[in-house]
C-alpha positions in Angstrom: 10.1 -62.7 9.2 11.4 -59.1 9.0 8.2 -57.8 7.7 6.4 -59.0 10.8 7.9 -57.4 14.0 5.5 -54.1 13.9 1.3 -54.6 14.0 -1.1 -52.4 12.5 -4.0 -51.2 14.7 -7.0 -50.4 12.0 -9.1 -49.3 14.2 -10.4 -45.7 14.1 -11.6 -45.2 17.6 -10.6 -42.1 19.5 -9.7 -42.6 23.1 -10.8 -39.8 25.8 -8.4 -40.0 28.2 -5.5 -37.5 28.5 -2.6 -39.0 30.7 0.0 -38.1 28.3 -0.4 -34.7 30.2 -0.1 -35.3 33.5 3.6 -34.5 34.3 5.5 -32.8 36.9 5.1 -29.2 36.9 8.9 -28.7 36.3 9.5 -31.5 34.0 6.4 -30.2 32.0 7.8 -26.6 32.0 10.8 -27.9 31.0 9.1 -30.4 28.2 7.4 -27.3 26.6 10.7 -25.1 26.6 12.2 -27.6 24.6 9.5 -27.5 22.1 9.0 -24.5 21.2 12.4 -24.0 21.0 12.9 -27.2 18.9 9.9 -25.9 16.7 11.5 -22.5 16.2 14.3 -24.3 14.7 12.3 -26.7 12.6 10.3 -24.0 11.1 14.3 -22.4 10.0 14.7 -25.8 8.9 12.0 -26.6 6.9 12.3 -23.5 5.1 15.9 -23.1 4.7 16.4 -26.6 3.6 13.9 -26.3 0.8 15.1 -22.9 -0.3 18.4 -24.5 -0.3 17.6 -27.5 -2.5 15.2 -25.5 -4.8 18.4 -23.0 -5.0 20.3 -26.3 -6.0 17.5 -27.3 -8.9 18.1 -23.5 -10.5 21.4 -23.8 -10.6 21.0 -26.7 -12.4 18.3 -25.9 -14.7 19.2 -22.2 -15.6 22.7 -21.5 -14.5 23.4 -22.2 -18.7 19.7 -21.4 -20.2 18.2 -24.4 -22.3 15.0 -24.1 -24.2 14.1 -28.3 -24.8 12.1 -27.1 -28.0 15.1 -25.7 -29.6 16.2 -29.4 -29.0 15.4 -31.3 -32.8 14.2 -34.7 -32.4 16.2 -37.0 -34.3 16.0 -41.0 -34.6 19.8 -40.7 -34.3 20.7 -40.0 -30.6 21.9 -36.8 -30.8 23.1 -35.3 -27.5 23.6 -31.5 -26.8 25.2 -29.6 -23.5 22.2 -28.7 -21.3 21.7 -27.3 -18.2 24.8 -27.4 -15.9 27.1 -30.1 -16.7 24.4 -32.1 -18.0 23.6 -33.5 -21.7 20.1 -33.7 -23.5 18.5 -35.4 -26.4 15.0 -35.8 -27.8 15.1 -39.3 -29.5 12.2 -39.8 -32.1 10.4 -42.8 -32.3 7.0 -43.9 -33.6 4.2 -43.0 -31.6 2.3 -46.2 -32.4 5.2 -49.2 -33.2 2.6 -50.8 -35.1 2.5 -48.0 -37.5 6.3 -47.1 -37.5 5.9 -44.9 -40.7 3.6 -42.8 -39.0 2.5 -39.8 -36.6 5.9 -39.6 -34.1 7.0 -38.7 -30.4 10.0 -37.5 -29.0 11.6 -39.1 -26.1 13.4 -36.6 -23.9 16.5 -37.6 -22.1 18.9 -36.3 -20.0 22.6 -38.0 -18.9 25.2 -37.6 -16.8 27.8 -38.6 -19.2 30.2 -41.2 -18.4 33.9 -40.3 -17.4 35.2 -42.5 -19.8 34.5 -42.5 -24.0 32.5 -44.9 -25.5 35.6 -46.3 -27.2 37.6 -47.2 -24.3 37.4 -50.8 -22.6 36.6 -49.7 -19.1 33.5 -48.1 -20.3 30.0 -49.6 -19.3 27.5 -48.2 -20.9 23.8 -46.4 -20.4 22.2 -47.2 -16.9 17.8 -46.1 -17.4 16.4 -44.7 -14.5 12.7 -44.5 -13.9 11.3 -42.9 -10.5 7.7 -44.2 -10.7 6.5 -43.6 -7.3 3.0 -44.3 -6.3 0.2 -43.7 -5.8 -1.8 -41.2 -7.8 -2.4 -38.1 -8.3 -2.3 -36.4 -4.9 -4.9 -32.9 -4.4 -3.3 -29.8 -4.4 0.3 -30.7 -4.7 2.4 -32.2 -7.5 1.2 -36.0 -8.7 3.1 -39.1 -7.7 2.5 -42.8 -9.3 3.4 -43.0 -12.7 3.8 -39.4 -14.0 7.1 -38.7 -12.7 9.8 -37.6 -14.9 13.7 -39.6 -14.9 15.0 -36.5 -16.4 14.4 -34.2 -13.4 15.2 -37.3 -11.1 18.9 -37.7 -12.6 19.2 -33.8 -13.1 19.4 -34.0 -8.9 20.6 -37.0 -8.3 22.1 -38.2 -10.9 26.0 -37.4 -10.1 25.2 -39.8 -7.0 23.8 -43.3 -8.7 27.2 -42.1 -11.0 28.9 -42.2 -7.7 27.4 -45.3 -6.4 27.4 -47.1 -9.8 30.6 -46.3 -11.2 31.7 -43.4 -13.6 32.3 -45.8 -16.4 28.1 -45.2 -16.6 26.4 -42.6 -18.3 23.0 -42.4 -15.8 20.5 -42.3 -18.2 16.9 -40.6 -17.7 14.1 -40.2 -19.3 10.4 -39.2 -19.5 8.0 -41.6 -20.4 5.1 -41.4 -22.8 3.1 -38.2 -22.0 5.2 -37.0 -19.0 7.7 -33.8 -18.7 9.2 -32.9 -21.7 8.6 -36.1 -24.1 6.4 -34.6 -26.8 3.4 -35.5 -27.6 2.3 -34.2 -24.1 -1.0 -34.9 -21.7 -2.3 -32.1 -21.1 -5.9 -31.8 -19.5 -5.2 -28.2 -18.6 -4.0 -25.6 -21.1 -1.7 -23.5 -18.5 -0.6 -23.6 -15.0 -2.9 -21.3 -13.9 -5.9 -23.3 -15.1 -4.0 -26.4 -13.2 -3.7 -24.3 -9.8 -7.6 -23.1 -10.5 -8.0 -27.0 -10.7 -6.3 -27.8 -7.4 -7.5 -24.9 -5.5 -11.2 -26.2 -5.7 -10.2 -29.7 -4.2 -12.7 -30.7 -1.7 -12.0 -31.9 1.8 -10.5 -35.8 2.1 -13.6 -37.9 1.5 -15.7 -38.9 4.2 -15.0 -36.1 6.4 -17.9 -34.0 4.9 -20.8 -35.4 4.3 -20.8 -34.5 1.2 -17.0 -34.5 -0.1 -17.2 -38.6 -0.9 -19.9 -37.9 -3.4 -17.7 -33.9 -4.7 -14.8 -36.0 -5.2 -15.9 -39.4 -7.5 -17.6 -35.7 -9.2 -15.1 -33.9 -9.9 -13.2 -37.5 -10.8 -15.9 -37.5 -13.6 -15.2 -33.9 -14.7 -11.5 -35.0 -15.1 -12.4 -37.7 -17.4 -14.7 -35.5 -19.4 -12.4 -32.7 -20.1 -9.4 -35.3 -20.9 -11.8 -36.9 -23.3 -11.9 -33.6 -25.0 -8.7 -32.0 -24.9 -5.7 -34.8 -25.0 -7.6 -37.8 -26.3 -5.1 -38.2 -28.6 -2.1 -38.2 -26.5 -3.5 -40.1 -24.0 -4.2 -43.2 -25.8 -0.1 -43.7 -26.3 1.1 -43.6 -23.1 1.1 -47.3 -22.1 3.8 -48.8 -20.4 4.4 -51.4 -22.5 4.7 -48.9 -25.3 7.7 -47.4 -22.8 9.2 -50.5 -22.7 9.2 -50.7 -26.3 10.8 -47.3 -26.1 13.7 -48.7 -23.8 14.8 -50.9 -26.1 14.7 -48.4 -29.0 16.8 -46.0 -26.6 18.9 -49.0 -25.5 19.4 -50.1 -29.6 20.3 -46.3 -30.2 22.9 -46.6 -28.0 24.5 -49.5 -30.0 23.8 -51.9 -27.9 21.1 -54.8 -27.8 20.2 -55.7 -23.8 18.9 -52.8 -21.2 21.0 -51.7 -18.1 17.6 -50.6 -16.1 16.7 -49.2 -12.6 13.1 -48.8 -11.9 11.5 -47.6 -8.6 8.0 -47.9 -7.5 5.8 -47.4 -11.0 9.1 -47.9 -12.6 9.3 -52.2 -11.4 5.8 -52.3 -13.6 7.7 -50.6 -16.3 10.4 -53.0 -15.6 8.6 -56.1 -15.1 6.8 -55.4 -18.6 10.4 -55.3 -20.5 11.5 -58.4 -19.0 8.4 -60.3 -19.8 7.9 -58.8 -23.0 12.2 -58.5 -23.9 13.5 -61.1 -21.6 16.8 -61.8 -24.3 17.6 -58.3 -23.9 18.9 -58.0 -20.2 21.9 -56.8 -19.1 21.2 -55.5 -15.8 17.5 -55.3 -14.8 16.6 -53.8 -10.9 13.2 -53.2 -9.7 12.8 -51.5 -6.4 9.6 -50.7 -4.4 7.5 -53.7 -5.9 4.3 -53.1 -6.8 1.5 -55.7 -7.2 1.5 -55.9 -11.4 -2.0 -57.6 -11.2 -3.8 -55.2 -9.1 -2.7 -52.5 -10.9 -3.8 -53.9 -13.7 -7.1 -54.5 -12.2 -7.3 -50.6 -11.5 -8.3 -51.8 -7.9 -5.6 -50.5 -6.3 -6.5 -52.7 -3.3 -3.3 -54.3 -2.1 -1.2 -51.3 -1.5 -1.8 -50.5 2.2 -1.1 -54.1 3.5 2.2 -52.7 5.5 1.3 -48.9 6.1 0.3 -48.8 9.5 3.3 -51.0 10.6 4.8 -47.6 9.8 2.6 -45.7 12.2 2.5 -48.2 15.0 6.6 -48.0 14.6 6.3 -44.3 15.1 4.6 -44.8 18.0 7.2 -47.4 19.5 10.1 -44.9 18.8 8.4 -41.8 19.7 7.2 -43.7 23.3 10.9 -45.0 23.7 12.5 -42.1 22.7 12.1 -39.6 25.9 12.3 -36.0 25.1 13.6 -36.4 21.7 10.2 -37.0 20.6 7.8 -34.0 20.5 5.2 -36.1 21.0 6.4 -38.0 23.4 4.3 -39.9 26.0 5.2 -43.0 28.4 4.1 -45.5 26.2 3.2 -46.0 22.5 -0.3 -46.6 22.7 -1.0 -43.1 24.6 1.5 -41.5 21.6 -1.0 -42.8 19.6 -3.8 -41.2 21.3 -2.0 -38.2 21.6 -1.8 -38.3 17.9 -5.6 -39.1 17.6 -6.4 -36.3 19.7 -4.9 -33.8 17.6 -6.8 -35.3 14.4 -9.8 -34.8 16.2 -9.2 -31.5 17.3 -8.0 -30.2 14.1 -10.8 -31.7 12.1 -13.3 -29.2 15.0 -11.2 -26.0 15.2 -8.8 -25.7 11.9 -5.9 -23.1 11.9 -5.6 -19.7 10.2 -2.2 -19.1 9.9 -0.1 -16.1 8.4 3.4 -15.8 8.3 5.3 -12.6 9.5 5.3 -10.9 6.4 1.8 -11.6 5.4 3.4 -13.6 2.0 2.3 -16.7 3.2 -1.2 -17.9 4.2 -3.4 -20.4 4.8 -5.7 -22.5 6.6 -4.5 -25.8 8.4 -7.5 -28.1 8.6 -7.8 -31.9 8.7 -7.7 -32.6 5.5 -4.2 -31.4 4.9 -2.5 -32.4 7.9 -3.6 -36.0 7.2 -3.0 -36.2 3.2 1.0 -34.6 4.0 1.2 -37.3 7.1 0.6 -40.0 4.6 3.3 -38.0 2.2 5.9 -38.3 5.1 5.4 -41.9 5.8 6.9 -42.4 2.1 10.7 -40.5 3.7 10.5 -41.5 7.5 13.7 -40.3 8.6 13.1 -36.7 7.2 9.9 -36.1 7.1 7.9 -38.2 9.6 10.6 -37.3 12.0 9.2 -33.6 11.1 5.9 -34.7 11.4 6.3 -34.7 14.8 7.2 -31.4 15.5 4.4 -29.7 13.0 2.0 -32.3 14.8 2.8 -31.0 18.3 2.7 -27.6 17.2 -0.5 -27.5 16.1 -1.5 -29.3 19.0 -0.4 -26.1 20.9 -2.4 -24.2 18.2 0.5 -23.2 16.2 -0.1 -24.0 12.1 3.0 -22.6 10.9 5.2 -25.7 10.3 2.3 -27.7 9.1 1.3 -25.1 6.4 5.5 -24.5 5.6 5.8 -28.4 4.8 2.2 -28.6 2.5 3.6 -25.5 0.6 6.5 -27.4 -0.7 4.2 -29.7 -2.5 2.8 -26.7 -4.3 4.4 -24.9 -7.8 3.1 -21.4 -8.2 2.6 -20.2 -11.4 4.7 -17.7 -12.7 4.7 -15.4 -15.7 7.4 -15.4 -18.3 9.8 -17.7 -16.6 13.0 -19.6 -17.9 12.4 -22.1 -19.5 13.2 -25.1 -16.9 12.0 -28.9 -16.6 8.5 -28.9 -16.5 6.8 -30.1 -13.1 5.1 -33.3 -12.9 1.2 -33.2 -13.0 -2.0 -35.1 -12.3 -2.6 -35.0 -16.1 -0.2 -37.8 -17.8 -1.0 -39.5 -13.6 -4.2 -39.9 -14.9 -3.9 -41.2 -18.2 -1.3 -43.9 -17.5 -2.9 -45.4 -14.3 -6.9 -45.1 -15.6 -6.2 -45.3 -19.0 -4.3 -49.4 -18.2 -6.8 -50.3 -15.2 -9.2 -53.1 -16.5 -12.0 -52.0 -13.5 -11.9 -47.8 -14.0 -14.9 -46.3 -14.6 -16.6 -47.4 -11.6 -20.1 -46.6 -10.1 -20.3 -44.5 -6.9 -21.7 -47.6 -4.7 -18.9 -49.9 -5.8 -15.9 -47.2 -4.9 -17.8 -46.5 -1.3 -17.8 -50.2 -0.8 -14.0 -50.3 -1.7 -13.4 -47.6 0.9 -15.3 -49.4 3.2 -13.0 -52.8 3.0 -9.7 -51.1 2.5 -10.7 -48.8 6.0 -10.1 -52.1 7.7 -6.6 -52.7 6.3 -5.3 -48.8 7.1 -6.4 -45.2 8.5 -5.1 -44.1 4.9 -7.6 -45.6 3.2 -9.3 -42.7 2.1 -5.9 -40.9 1.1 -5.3 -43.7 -1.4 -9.0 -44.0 -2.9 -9.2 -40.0 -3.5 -5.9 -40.6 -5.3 -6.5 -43.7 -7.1 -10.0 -45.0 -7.9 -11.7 -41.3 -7.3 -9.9 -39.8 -10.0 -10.6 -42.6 -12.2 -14.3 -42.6 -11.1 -15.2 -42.4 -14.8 -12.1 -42.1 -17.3 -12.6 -43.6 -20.4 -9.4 -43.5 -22.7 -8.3 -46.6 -22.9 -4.5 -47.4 -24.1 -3.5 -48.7 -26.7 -0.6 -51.8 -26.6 -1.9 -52.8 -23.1 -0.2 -55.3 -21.5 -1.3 -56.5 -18.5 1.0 -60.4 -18.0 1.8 -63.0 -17.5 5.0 -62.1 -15.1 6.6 -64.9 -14.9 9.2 -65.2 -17.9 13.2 -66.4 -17.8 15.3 -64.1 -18.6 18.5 -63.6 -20.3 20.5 -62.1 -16.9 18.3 -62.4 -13.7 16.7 -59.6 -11.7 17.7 -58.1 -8.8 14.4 -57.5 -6.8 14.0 -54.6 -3.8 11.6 -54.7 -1.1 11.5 -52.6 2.1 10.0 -54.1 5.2 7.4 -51.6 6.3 6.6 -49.6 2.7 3.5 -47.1 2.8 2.4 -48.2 -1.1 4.3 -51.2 -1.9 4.2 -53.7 0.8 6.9 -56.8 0.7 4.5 -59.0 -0.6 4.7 -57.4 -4.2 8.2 -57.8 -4.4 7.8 -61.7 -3.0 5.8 -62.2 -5.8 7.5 -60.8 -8.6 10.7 -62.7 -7.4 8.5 -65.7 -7.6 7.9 -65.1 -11.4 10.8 -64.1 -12.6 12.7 -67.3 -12.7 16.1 -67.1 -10.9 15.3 -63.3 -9.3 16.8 -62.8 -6.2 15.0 -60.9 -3.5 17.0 -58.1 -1.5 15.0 -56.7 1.5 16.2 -53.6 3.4 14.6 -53.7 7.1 13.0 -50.3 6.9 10.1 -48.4 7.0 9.6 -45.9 3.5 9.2 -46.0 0.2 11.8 -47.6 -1.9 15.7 -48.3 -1.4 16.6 -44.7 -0.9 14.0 -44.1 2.0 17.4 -45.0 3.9 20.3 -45.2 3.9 21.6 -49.0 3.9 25.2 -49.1 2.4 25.3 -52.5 3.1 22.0 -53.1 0.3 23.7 -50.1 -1.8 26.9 -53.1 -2.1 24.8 -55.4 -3.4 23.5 -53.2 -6.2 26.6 -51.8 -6.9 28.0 -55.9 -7.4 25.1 -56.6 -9.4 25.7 -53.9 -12.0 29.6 -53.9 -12.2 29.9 -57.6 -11.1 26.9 -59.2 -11.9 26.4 -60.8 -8.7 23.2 -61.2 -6.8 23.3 -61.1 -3.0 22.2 -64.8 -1.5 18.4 -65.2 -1.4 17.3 -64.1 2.1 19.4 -61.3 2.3 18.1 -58.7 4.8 19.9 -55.7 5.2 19.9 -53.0 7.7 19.7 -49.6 7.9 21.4 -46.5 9.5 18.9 -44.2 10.8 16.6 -44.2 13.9 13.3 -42.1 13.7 14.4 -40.2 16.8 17.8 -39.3 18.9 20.8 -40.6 18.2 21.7 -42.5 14.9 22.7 -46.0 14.7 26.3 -46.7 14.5 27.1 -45.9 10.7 28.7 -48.4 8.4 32.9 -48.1 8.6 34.2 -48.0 5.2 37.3 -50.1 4.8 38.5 -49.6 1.7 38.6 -47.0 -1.0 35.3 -48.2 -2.6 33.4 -49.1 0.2 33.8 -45.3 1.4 32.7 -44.1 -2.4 29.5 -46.8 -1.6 28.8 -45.2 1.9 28.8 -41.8 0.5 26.5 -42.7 -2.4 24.0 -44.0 -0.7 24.1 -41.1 2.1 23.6 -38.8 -0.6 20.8 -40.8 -2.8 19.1 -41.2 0.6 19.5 -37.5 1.3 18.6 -36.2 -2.1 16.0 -38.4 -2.6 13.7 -36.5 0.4 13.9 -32.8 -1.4 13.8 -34.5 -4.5 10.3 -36.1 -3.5 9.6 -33.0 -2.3 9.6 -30.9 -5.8 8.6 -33.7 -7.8 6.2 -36.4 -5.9 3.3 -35.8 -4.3 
């Protein structure tokens, strides 16, 4: 199977011996040139690149100045010029559908509007887009799993699924119950600067203190106190099945009766709920990144590392057979590895102080960071885990500068009297979606430290994913209301298209087997690759597929495996030939989705 050509290696031992340097004196001399050099350009990179594409967000966001309060709700979809090129709307809609006549939210959208009217025969209709991502709330950065706002995911990349799709589309997103700018919001802090108190007190990752296990299911408990306090409210109407109920409303407020819907990561469980609980109202239904519906459920979070160390142990391969191109290159993959190990170890002893030239920029470069941003690459291999190892083999030489450049683009500082832009994603609606739906939250300290313990043998990561997922849940208490938590298995109207990526750091294969299993007639796509959801790569071949299933309604033949263009290190494969007209608008497409996608995750993810 294509899921099966890499191994993980769970083990946590670190070897002593240090062949990987004993080189030539001139090949060595030459070796180290070449990094420093290579380094020197990275750190430009890094920096440039992200200035670059936060320069692209502003131009989008404040270019034409747009306050989303001034925005009415209405339960008529009213949309209004926004932004740059961009419409909004604020769609009102009960904020309990079993008491319609009652309190309301206001579900905040934003489209890239079709290039056809509404009244002509070639138009489509609204394409929903929801970016999910999992898992949890990361420390000290921006929160991933299912706090992530559509609208700032289409305000960047939304001309491309356009592209891709078809312009007879309006791309449609939106932000989901308590997230971005749909009002009523979760909000466990009252300002940023309270937030950036919040994550500046983050302990070390859990287990490398002897105390930091036992800070972090602590401060997990504080968090569940002070949302119990402050957004009780809000909180308790932010289930997904209540989002799915709001799909259909923004579907049916569109004039039409059956959802066009593309959900990633947290966004399959969003889209698995509609079709279970809305399966005659399908048009178009793809889920991509599949996450395991019943262990979320479960708030066990204990399936999502089944393929994450293939990742790794693939680095390892490419970097060994890569020669020079790889920084930390070695002659073979298992003393890469040690290499690797060494610098963990050596890190986790004798962390960096770093300062940039102008003294703007500081910090200190310890364990704990490089290994919670090495998981955050492994999610956009191509980009950032090919960076990964240039910051890992300069801090190997002592040199923290590109590791603490890439954590700071994780990080939002606060600023006083700003434009009003789209709001950055926090740990706060995080919290409430995934604890608040979780049967098991709440859990004692014993039973977490055993889950730690078991999950340790499936992946180094383990403790990355527990301080994101069960540790901040360590004793939340709001539960949703409108929970749905299955059966999966329904017939629907039009069948689903499914998406699975060989090697995925949070949502191994095997979730997307499964849902394909209960959704009768799905159709499985897979896309040999290592990352996190479709756009981890770029696959024009797999980007075909979707585009037939949307314009065509055609499903690629079960079994379908589909490659990829990119190669960890040195030279890219040979990229797909476009042959016609469309296939070259396809190519594109995906190359950008795949390309925006990485500084997109990098503003808004983790």
């Amino acid at each position: 199977m294509p899921d099966s050509k890499h191994t993980s290696d769970p083990t946590l031992e670190i070897a002593s011996v240090d062949n990987h340097k004993r080189r030539p004196f001139v090949t060595y001399l030459l070796y180290s040139l070449l990094l420093v050099l290579s380094s020197a350009y990275l750190l430009n990179t890094i920096g440039s690149v992200y200035n670059n594409y936060s320069a692209s967000l502003v131009s989008h966001k404040t270019n034409v100045s747009f306050d989303w309060k001034q925005l009415k709700p209405s339960p008529e979809l009213r949309w209004n010029d926004c932004f740059q090129n961009r419409q909004c709307a604020r769609l009102e809609v009960p904020l309990d559908y079993n008491n319609p006549t009652g309190e309301k939210a206001a579900i905040a959208m934003l489209r890239i509007k079709a290039k056809t009217s509404p009244t002509s025969k070639k138009y489509r209709g609204p394409i929903l887009f929801n970016p999910g991502e999992f898992t949890g709330p990361s420390p000290s950065r921006l929160s991933g799993g299912p706090g992530n706002a559509g609208v700032a995911m289409i305000n960047t990349m939304g001309e491309s699924f356009q592209k891709l799709l078809g312009e007879e589309y309006d791309i449609v997103g939106f932000d989901p119950r308590g997230v971005g700018v749909t009002t009523p919001p979760v909000a466990i802090f009252s300002d940023q600067y309270e937030r950036a108190s919040w994550d500046a007190r983050t302990p070390p990752l859990i287990n490398s203190t002897s105390d930091s296990f036992i800070h972090a299911y602590t401060r997990g408990e504080l968090l569940g106190e002070l949302a119990a306090k402050r957004t009780m409210h809000a909180a308790a109407h932010v289930s997904t099945a209540t989002v799915a109920r709001d799909m259909l409303t923004i579907t049916q407020a569109h004039g039409r009766d059956k959802l066009m819907y593309w959900g990633f990561s947290y966004g399959t469980v969003l889209g698995a709920i509609y079709a279970a609980l809305y399966p005659d109202n399908i048009e178009r239904l793809v889920i991509d990144g599949v996450a395991d519906f019943d262990d979320y459920y479960s708030g066990s979070w204990s399936k999502n590392l089944y393929d994450t160390d293939k990742i790794l142990q693939l680095f390892y391969n490419e970097c060994a057979a890569a020669g020079l191109a790889c920084p930390l290159y070695a002659n073979s993959s298992s003393l890469v590895q040690r290499r690797v190990e060494e610098i963990f170890m050596a890190i986790q002893v004798s962390p960096l102080a770093v300062v940039d030239g102008t003294g703007s920029g500081y910090g200190v470069v310890d364990h704990s960071m490089l290994k919670r941003d090495f998981f955050t690459a492994l999610y956009s291999p191509f980009t950032d885990l090919n960076q990964y190892a240039h910051i890992l083999a300069a801090v190997e030489r002592g040199d923290g500068r590109l590791a603490l450049t890439y954590n700071q683009k994780f990080h939002v500082q606060p600023k006083c009297n700003s434009e009003p832009t789209l709001p950055i994603e926090t740990l706060d609606a995080t919290a409430a979606i995934m604890c608040g739906e979780g049967q098991a939250v709440n859990f004692e300290f014993a039973r977490i430290a055993r889950q730690f313990e078991q999950l340790s043998q499936v992946s180094k990561f383990a403790d990355v994913l527990v301080e994101r997922t069960t540790l901040t849940c360590a004793r939340w208490e709001i539960k949703v209301k409108n929970r749905y938590d299955g059966p999966f298995n329904s017939t629907t109207r039009f069948p689903l298209l499914i998406i699975g990526n060989t090697m995925d750091p949070v949502t191994p294969l095997v979730g997307a087997k499964k849902a394909s299993h209960g959704f009768k007639d799905s159709v499985l796509l897979t896309i040999d690759t290592p990352g996190h959801c479709s756009y981890a790569a770029t696959s024009p071949s797999a980007m075909k597929h979707v585009r037939r299933y949307f314009r065509e309604g055609l499903l690629p033949p079960p079994g379908t495996v589909c490659e990829i263009e990119e190669k960890l290190f040195g030279i890219p494969k040979e990229g797909f030939h476009a042959v016609t007209k469309e296939d070259k608008a396809v190519v594109d497409a995906a190359r950008a989705i795949s390309r925006y996608s990485h500084g997109w995750r990098g503003r808004y993810l983790l």
